[in-house]
Structures are given as C-alpha cells and as structure tokens.
C-alpha positions as CSV (number, residue, x, y, z in Angstrom):
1,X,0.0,0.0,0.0
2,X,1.4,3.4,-1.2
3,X,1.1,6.6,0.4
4,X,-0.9,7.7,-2.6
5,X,-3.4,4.4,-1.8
6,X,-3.9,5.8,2.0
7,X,-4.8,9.1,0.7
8,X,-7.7,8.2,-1.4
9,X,-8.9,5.5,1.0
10,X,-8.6,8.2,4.1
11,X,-10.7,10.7,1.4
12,X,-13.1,8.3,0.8
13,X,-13.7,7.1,4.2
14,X,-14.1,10.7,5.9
15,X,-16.4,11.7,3.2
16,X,-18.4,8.9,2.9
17,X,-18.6,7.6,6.7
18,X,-21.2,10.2,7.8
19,X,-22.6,11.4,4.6
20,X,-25.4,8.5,3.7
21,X,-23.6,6.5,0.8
22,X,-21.7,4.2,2.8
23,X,-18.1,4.3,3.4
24,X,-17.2,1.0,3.7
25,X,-19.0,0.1,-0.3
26,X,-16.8,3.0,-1.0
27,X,-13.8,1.5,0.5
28,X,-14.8,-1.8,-1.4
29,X,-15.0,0.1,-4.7
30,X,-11.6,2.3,-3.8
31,X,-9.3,-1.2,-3.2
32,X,-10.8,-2.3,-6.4
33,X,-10.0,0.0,-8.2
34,X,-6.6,0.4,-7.1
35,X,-5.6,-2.9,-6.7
36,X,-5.5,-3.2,-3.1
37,X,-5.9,-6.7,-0.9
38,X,-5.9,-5.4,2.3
39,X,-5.5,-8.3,5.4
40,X,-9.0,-8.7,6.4
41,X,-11.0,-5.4,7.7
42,X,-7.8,-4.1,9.7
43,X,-7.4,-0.8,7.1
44,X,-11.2,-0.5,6.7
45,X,-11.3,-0.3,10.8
46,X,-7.8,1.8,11.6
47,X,-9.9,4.5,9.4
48,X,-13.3,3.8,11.0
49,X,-11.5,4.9,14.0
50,X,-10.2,8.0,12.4
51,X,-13.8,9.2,11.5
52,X,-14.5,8.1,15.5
53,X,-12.0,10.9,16.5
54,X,-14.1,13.0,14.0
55,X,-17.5,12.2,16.2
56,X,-15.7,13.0,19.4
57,X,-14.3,16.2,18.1
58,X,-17.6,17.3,16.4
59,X,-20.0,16.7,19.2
60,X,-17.5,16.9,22.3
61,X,-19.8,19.7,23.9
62,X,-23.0,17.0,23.8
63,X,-20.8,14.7,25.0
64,X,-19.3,16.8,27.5
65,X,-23.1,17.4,28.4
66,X,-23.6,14.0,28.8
67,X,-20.8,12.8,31.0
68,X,-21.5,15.6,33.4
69,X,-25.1,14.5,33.6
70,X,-24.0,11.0,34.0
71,X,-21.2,12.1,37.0
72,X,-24.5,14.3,38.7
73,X,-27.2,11.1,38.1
74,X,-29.3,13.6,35.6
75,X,-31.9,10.9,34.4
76,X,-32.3,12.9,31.2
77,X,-28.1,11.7,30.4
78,X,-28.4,8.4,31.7
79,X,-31.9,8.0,29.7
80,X,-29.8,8.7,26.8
81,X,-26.7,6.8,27.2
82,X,-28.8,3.6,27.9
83,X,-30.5,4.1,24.8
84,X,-27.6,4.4,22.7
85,X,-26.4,1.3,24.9
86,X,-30.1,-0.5,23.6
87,X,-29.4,0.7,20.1
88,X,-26.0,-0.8,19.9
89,X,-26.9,-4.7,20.9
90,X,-28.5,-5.6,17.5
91,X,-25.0,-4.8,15.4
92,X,-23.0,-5.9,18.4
93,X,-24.9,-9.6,18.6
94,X,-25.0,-9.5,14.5
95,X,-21.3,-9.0,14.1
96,X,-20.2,-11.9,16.6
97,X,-22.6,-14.1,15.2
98,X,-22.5,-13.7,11.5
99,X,-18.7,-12.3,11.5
100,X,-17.5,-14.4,8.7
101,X,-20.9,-13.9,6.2
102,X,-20.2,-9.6,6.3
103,X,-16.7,-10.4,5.8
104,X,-17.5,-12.3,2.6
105,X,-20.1,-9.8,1.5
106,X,-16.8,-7.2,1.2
107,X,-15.5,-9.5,-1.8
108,X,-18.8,-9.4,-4.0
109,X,-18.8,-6.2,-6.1
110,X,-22.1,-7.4,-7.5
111,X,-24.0,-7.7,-4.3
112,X,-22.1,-4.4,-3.6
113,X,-23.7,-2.4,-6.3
114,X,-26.9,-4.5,-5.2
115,X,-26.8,-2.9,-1.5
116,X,-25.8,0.8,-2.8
117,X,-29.1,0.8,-4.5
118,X,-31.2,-0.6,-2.1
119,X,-29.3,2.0,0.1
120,X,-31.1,4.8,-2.1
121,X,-34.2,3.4,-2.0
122,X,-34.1,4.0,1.4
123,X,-32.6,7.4,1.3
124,X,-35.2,8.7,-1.1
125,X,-38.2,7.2,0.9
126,X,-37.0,10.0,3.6
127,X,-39.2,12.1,0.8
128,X,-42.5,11.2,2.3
129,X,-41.7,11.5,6.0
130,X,-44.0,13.5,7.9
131,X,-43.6,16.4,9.7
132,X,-41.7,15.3,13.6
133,X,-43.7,14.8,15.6
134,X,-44.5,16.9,18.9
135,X,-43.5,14.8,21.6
136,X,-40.0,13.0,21.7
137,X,-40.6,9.9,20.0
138,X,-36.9,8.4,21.0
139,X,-38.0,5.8,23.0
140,X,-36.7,2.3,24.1
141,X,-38.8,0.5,21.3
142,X,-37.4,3.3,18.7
143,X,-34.2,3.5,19.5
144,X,-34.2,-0.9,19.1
145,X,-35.5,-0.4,15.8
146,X,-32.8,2.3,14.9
147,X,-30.0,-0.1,16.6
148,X,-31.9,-3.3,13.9
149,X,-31.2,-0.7,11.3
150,X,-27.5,-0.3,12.1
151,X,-27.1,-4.0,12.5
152,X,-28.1,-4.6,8.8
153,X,-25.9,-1.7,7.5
154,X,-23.1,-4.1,8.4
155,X,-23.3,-5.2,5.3
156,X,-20.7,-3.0,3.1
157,X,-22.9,-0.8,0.4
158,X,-25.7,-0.2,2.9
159,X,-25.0,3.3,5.0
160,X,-25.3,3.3,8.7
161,X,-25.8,6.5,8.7
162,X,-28.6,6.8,5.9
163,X,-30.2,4.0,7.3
164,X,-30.2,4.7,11.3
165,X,-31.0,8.4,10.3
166,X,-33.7,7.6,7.9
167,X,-35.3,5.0,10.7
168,X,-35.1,8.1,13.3
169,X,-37.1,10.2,10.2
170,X,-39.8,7.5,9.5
171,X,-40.3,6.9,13.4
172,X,-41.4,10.2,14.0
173,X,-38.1,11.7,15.4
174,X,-36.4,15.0,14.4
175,X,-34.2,14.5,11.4
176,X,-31.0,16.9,13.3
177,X,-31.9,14.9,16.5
178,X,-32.0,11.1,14.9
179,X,-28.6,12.6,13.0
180,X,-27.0,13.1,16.5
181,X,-28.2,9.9,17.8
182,X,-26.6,8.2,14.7
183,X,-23.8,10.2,15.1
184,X,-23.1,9.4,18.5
185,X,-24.0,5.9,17.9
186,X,-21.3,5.3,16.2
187,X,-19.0,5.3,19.2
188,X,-19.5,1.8,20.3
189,X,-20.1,0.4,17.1
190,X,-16.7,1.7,14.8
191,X,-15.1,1.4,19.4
192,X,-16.3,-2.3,19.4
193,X,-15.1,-3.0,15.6
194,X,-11.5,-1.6,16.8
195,X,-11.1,-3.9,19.6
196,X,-11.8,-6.9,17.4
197,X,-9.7,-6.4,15.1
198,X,-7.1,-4.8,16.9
199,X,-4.8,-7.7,17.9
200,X,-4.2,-7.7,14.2
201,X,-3.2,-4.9,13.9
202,X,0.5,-4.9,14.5
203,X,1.1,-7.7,12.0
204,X,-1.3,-5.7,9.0
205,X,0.5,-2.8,9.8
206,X,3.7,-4.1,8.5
207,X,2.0,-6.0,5.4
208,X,0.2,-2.9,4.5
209,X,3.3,-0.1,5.9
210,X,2.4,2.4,8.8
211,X,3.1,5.7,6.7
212,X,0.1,4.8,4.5
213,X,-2.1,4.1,7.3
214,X,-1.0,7.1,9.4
215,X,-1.7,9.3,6.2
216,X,-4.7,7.9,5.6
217,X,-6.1,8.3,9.5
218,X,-5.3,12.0,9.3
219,X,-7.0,12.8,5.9
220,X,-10.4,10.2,7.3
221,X,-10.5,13.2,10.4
222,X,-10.3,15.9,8.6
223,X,-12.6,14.8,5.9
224,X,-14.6,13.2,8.3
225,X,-15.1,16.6,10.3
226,X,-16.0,18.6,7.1
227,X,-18.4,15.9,5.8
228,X,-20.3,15.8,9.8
229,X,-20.9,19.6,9.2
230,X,-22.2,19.5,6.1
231,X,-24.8,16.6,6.8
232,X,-26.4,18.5,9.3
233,X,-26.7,21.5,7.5
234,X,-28.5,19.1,4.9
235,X,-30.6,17.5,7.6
236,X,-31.9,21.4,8.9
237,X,-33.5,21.5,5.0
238,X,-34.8,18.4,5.0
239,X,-32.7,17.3,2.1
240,X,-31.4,13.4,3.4
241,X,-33.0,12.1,-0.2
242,X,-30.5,14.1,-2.3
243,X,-28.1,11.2,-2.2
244,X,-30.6,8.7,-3.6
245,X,-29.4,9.6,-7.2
246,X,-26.1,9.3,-7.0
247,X,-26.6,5.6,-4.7
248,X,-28.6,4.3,-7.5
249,X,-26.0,5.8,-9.9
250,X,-23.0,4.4,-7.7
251,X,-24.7,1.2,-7.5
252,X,-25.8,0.5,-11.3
253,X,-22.1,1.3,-12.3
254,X,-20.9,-1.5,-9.7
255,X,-22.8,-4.0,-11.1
256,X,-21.8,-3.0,-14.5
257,X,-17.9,-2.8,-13.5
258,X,-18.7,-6.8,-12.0
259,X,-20.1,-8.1,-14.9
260,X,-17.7,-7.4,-17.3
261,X,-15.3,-8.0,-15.3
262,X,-16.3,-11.8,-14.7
C-alpha cells in the first residue's frame, strides 16, 4: 500500500462515513479500483477509527453534556446513554454471530452495487416522512429499531448513517436529533469493531506499511469533520433524499464494473 493508496482510501472514508452513501461500499470500490488486498478489515477499521475521533471532536460539547449528567445522576443523560447502549446490541450480537458472512459480502462487487441501491431506495423514501412529531418519539422501542437498522448496515454498500437516520425520520423523530443519535452511535459500534480487530493490527500494519495508514487516518479526520458539518446543514433543509441519485448511480455502475469484469 502506497502513500498515494492511503490518501484516497482516508478521502473516501471521511467523506463517505457520515454522509449516507456508505463508506465501507466506498472502501470496497476504492481497493478495487486500485488494486489493493488489504489483510482482512484491519485498514477498513484503523480508518473507521479515524472518523470516531471526527464524532468526538464534532460533538465533544453534547458529549461533554452527557458525561457531566452521568457524573451528577441527571436521568435525562443516563436515559440517553442507555438508549444508545439499547441501540447498539442488534450490530453488536450480529457481528459476533454472522462475523464471517459480512466479511465475505466485502468480496462481492455485484452484491455491492446491489446494496448501494437498495441504500437509495431507502434514502429517497425519507421524501414522504412527515412532519416530527411533537413529543419525543426516541423511545426504548425506537431506539431498538434504529439499533436493527444499524445491524443490517453491516453489510458493506448499505449506510449506517442513511439507514439509522432515515429509521429516526420514518419513526417520528427530528431529522438533526435522529442525525446526532446516529452520530453518536457510532461510538460503540466503529469502538467495538477496533477492539476486534485490533490484535491484528501490529502484523497488517507491516504487510500494508504504517506511513500509508497514518496518512490515511489523518485525511479520514479531517474529511470526516467537514463531511459531519455538512450533513447536518442538509438534515436542517430536510434534504437526506439528495443522495438517492447518485446511490442508485453508484450502484448501477458497480454492477456493470462486475459483470464485465467476470
């Protein structure tokens, strides 16, 4: 792995992690295209983590909030850090039980372009969510279904982010508050992936060479940071469906690329 090869997979990572067109169908499509066999999901996680950093450094004065509540027993932080806790169990129990199916879903660049249009189909049906509704709708029950949503986004071409944030939408819940709930949900997720794989780290490290990785974390923050801002400016206008084109677009040149490349 070049230096060049960790700047376009950090680039692609940070702008596709938060933004709803999924980062790791990008990452798929990136290696692909330049030739890359990474050792397992160890690059794919060391710039997961990056965009993590990104989360923390984005929303440090929520989370500031909540660990303050947490420290004073305010049941309004506690009520929502055990939700996120609920809404993390579906991808956690999914990803130690069906570990080695997602893993071979990242080799298939036909089922890849197959998820990056089912992931607009979702995105667009945003379109025809109804107005939020008055009462805070982020309940236990919700927050499950948003943590189901998450769990199938596992696989590579379907967005976390489009689909927890578009569950949040069609459940009734703000679309800035379900993007800060996804947001913030990805803590333990991308913080449980790392652990995993991190024992294999050291020895993909020197297959893959540290300067390319360590490039390729910074450019995933920075990107990562720029790309968090600008979804929830998009989220304020109500505008989540805009990347349904460009999914189905993504998706149907996959499928192309994996046919004739049989």
């Amino acid at each position: 792995m070049t230096l060049w090869d960790g700047l376009v997979l950090g680039l692609i990572q940070g702008l596709t992690e938060f933004l709803p067109v999924s980062s790791s169908g990008h990452l798929a499509l990136g290696e692909a295209a330049l030739g890359l066999k990474t050792p397992g999901l160890v690059v794919e996680v060391v710039l997961h983590v990056a965009t993590l950093l990104a989360v923390f450094i984005a929303f440090r004065v929520r989370l500031m909030e909540l660990t303050r509540g947490a420290l004073s027993r305010d049941p309004a932080a506690w009520r929502y850090i055990g939700l996120l806790v609920l809404a993390t169990i579906p991808a956690g129990v999914a990803g130690v039980l069906f570990e080695d199916f997602f893993k071979r879903a990242f080799g298939s660049l036909f089922e890849v372009g197959i998820e990056f249009i089912v992931t607009g189909v979702i995105l667009w049906s945003t379109r025809w969510v109804r107005e939020p509704a008055p009462v805070d709708r982020l309940t236990a029950g919700n927050a499950t279904l948003i943590g189901v949503a998450q769990a199938v986004a596992i696989l590579p071409a379907i967005s976390r982010s489009g689909s927890t944030v578009a569950a949040g939408m069609w459940l009734g819940i703000d679309p800035v508050r379900a993007g800060e709930f996804s947001f913030l949900l990805s803590i333990p997720a991308i913080g449980g992936a790392a652990v995993l794989e991190l024992p294999k780290l050291a020895g993909a490290t020197h297959q893959v060479g540290a300067a390319p990785l360590a490039l390729g974390f910074v450019v995933s923050l920075l990107s990562g940071l720029w790309s968090i801002r600008w979804l929830v400016s998009l989220l304020k206008r109500r505008a989540f469906h805009w990347f349904a084109p460009y999914c189905w677009a993504i998706g149907a040149a996959t499928i192309a690329w994996a046919v004739f490349a049989a």
